[in-house]
N, C-alpha and C positions, 0 to 999 in steps of 0.2 A: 332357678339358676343359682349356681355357688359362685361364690367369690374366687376370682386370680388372684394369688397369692402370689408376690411376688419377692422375688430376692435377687438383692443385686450382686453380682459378683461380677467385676471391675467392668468394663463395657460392653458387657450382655448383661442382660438379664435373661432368666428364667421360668417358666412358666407352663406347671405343670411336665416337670420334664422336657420341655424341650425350649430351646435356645433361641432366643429371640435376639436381632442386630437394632441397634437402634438406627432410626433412619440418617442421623448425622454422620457417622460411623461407615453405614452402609453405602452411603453416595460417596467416600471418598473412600472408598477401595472402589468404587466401580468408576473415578474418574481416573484413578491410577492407573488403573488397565484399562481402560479407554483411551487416555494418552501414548500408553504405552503401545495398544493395538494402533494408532495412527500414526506414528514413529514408524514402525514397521511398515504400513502399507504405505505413508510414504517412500520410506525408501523403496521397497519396491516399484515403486511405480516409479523411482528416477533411474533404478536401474533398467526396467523394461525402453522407457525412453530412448537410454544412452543404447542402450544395445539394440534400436529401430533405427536410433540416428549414425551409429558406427559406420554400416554401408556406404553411406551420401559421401565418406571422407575417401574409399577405399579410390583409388587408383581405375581410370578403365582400361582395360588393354582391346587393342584392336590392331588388327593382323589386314597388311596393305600391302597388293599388288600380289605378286607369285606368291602361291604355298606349301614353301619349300619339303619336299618329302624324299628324306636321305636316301630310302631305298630305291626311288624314281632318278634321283640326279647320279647315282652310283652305277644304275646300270648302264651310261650313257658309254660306251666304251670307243676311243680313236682308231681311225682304218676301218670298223665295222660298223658303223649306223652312218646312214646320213640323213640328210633331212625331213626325208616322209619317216621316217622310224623316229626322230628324237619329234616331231611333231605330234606322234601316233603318244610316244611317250611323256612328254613332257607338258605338250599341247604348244599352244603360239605363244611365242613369246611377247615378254612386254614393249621390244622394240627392236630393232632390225637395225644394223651399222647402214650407213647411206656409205662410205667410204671405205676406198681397203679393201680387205678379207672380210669376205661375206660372217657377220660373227652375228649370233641372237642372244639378244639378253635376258636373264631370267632375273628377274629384281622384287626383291622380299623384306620389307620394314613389319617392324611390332612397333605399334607408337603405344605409348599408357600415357593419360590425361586425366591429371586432378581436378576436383571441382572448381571453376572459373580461373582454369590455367589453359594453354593451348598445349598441343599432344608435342609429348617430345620421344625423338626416336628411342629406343630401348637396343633392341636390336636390326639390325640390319644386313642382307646377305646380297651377292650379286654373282649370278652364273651366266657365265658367255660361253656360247658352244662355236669354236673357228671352225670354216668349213673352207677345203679348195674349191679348185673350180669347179669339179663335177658333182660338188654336192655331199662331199665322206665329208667326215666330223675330223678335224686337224687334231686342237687340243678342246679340252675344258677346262675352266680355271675357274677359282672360284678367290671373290674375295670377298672381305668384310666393311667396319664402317675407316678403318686406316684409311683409305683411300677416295673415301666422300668429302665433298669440296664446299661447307656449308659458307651461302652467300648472304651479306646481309644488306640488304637494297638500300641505297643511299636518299634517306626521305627528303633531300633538300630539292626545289624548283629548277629546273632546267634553264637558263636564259636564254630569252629571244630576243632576236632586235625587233626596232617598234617601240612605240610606246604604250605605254600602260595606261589603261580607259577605267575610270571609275563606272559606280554604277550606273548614275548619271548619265552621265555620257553613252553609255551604253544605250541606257534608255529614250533618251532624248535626241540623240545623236544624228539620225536622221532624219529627226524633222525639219523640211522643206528642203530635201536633196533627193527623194525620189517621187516622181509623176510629175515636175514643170514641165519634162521635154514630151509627156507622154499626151500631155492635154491640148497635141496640136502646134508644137513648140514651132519653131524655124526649121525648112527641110535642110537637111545636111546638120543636124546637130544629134541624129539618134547614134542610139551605139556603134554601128555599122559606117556610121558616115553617111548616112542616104534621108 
């Protein structure tokens, strides 16, 4: 075996032609780009993330009660259809006037609802088809949410008269006011009088 000759030239050396890294040298370009490749797959992987978790934020839309189809509510024409035809076409309606002119409602909401919000209407349609007495279609009208009458319940308690019983009381309240008369009591003292 012969001897390695060696020669340095700045942080390689050489040997026998070919180039040799020192290992000090070597381990810090391979943590450079090790860092630098985890930089990177980090970030990817907080983009794959954000774009799994995008969805959960998006809006949900959902479509309630009639669904309203232009070419269906257009063919409805007054003096020519009555009610087995706008039936046959339209199908039943959401409700029926109890008063008045026989009228049926076609009623159409899109609510969208955010994550742990309650659905808010978006849009909203409403078609009534008038009908005389023999049943022909008068008018149809159609209107939108101008004319919806949003109510908002009044969460306060109702008063009654009476007084107010705690729990207690609730609980306890009838003891020793029901079975004295039942165990034999005095006749003429049951509920009836007998």
């Amino acid at each position: 075996m012969g001897r390695l000759k060696r020669k340095a030239q700045g942080k390689h050396g050489q040997v026998d032609g070919i180039t040799m890294i020192r290992a000090g040298n070597h381990g810090q370009r391979s943590s450079g780009r090790g860092r630098a490749r985890a930089g990177r797959l980090s970030a990817a992987l907080v983009l794959v993330g954000a774009a799994l978790a995008l969805p959960a934020c998006s809006s949900i839309r959902e479509s309630r009660g009639y669904i309203v189809d232009p070419v269906l509510t257009d063919a409805i024409q007054p003096r020519i259809d009555n009610q087995r035809s706008v039936e046959a076409t339209l199908g039943r309606p959401t409700f029926v006037s109890q008063f008045g002119t026989p009228t049926w409602y076609y009623i159409s909401s899109i609510t969208a609802q955010r994550p742990f919000t309650r659905p808010r209407i978006r849009e909203h349609s409403v078609l009534a088809v008038r009908f005389d007495a023999a049943g022909r279609v008068l008018a149809v009208e159609r209107s939108g949410p101008e004319q919806v009458v949003f109510l908002d319940p009044n969460g306060d308690k109702t008063p009654t008269l009476g007084r107010e019983r705690g729990f207690l009381e609730d609980l306890f309240g009838n003891i020793g006011q029901v079975g004295s008369t039942g165990l034999g009591g005095a006749p003429g003292s049951g509920p009836n009088g007998q």
